[in-house]
C-alpha positions in Angstrom: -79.3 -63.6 -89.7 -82.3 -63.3 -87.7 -85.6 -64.6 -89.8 -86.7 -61.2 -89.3 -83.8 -60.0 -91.5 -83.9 -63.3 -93.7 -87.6 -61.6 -94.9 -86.1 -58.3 -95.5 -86.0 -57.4 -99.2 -81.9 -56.9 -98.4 -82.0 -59.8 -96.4 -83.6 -62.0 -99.3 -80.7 -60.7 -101.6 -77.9 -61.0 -99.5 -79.2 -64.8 -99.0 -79.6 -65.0 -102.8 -76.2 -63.9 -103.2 -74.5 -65.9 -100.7 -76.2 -69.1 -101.8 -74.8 -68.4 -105.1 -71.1 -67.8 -104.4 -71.7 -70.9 -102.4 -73.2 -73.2 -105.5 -70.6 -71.6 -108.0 -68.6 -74.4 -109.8 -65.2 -73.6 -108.5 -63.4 -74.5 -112.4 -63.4 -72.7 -115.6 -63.9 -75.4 -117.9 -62.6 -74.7 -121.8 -64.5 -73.1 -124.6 -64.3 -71.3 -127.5 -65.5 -67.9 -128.1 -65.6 -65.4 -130.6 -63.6 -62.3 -129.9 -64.3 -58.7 -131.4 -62.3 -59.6 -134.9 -64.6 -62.3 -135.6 -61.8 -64.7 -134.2 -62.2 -68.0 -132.8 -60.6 -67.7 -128.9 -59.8 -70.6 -126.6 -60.6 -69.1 -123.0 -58.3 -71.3 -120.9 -55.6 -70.5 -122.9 -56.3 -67.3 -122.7 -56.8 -67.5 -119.0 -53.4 -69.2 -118.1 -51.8 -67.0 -120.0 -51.8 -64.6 -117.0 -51.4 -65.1 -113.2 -54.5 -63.4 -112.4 -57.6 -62.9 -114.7 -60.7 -61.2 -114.0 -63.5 -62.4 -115.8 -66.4 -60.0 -116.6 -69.7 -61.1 -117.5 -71.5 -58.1 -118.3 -73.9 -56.8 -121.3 -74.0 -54.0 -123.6 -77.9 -53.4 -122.2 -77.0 -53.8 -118.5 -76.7 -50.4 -117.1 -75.0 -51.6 -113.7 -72.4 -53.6 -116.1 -71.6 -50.2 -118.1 -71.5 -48.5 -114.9 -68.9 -50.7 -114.1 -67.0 -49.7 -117.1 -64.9 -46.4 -115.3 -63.6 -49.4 -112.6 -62.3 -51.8 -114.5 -60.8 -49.3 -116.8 -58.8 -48.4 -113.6 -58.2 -51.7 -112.6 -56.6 -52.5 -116.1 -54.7 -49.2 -116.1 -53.7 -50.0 -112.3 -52.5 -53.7 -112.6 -51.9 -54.0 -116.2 -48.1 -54.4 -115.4 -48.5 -57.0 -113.3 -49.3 -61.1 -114.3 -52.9 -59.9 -114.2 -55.4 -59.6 -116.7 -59.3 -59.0 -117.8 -62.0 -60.9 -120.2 -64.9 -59.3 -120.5 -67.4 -61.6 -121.7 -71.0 -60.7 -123.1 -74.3 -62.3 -123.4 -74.8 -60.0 -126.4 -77.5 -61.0 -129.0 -76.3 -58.2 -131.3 -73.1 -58.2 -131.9 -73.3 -54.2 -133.3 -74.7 -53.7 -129.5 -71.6 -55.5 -128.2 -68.6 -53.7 -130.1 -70.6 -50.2 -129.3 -70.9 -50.8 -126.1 -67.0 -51.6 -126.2 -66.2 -48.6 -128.0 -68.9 -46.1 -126.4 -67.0 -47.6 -122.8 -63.5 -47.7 -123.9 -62.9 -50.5 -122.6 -60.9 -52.1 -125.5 -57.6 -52.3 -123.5 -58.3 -56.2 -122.6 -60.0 -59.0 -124.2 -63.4 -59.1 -125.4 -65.5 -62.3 -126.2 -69.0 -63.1 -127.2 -71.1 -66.0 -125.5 -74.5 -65.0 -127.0 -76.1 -68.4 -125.6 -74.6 -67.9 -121.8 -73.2 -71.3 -122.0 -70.4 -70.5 -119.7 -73.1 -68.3 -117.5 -75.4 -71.4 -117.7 -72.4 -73.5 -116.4 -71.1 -71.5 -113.9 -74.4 -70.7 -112.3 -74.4 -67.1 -113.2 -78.2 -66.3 -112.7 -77.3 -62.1 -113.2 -75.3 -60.2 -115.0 -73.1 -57.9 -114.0 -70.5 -60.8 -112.1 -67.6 -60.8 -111.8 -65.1 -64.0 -111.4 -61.2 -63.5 -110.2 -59.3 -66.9 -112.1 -55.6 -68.3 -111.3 -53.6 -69.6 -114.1 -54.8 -73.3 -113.0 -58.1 -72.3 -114.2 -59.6 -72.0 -110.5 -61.9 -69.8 -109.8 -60.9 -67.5 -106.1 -62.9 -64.9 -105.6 -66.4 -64.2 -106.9 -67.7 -60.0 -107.1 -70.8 -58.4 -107.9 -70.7 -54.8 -109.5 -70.5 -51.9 -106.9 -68.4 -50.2 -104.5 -68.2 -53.2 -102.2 -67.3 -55.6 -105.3 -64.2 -53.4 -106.4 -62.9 -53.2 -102.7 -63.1 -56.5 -102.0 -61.5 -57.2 -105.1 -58.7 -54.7 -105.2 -58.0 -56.4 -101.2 -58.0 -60.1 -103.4 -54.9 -58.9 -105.6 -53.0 -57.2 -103.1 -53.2 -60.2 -100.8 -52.3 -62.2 -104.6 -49.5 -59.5 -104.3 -50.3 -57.9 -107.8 -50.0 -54.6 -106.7 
């Protein structure tokens, strides 16, 4: 990128963003979280349990991350049958907020977990919410999304090259 472009307000973002995917830690380490029944849930296991699992970090108060809502919906619905799966993971402080935003979305098909102190966000390097990470079953992270048009392409392209169509 020309500096020009660098000083861009798109050009600042877009070098934002790539500096990010290029900091992320590249392994989902294990933690527990609480899920929408008030249960104690080990992620990793949760996370190997599947081929494929899309993790979500997103909040009941983020308007791009409920706009996101109608996609993953058709995601699930799409690759549900295959060894693929989602986690949707807030940074809720009230958990009412949290399992109306869940309900209000209808996005109860998949997993749901609470991390109301961002540790995982914290460890990852997740600055912004909505973000999306795509996770094998050896608890690597391969692909890294934001929330938008481009996001759900590029991601839908990740699990047909994963061959989870």
């Amino acid at each position: 990128m020309s500096e020009r472009l660098k000083n861009t307000s798109k050009g600042k973002i877009l070098n934002s963003d790539i500096k990010w995917r290029h900091n992320i830690i590249r392994k989902i380490n294990n933690y527990t979280l609480i899920d929408t029944n008030n249960n104690k849930v080990n992620l990793s296991e949760l996370i190997k349990s599947k081929k494929y699992t899309l993790i979500d970090f997103w909040g009941s108060w983020c308007i791009p991350c409920r706009n996101d809502s109608p996609n993953l919906i058709e995601l699930n619905n799409k690759y549900s049958n295959s060894n693929f799966g989602i986690i949707s993971i807030s940074e809720d402080v009230n958990t009412k907020d949290w399992l109306d935003g869940i309900r209000t979305d209808k996005t109860n098909k998949w997993t749901h977990l609470i991390d109301s102190k961002r540790y995982i966000q914290n460890d990852l390097g997740i600055e912004t919410i909505p973000r999306k990470l795509l996770v094998n079953d050896k608890l690597e992270v391969v692909g890294v999304y934001t929330s938008n048009f481009y996001g759900k392409y590029n991601l839908e392209n990740d699990l047909e090259k994963y061959k989870l169509k």
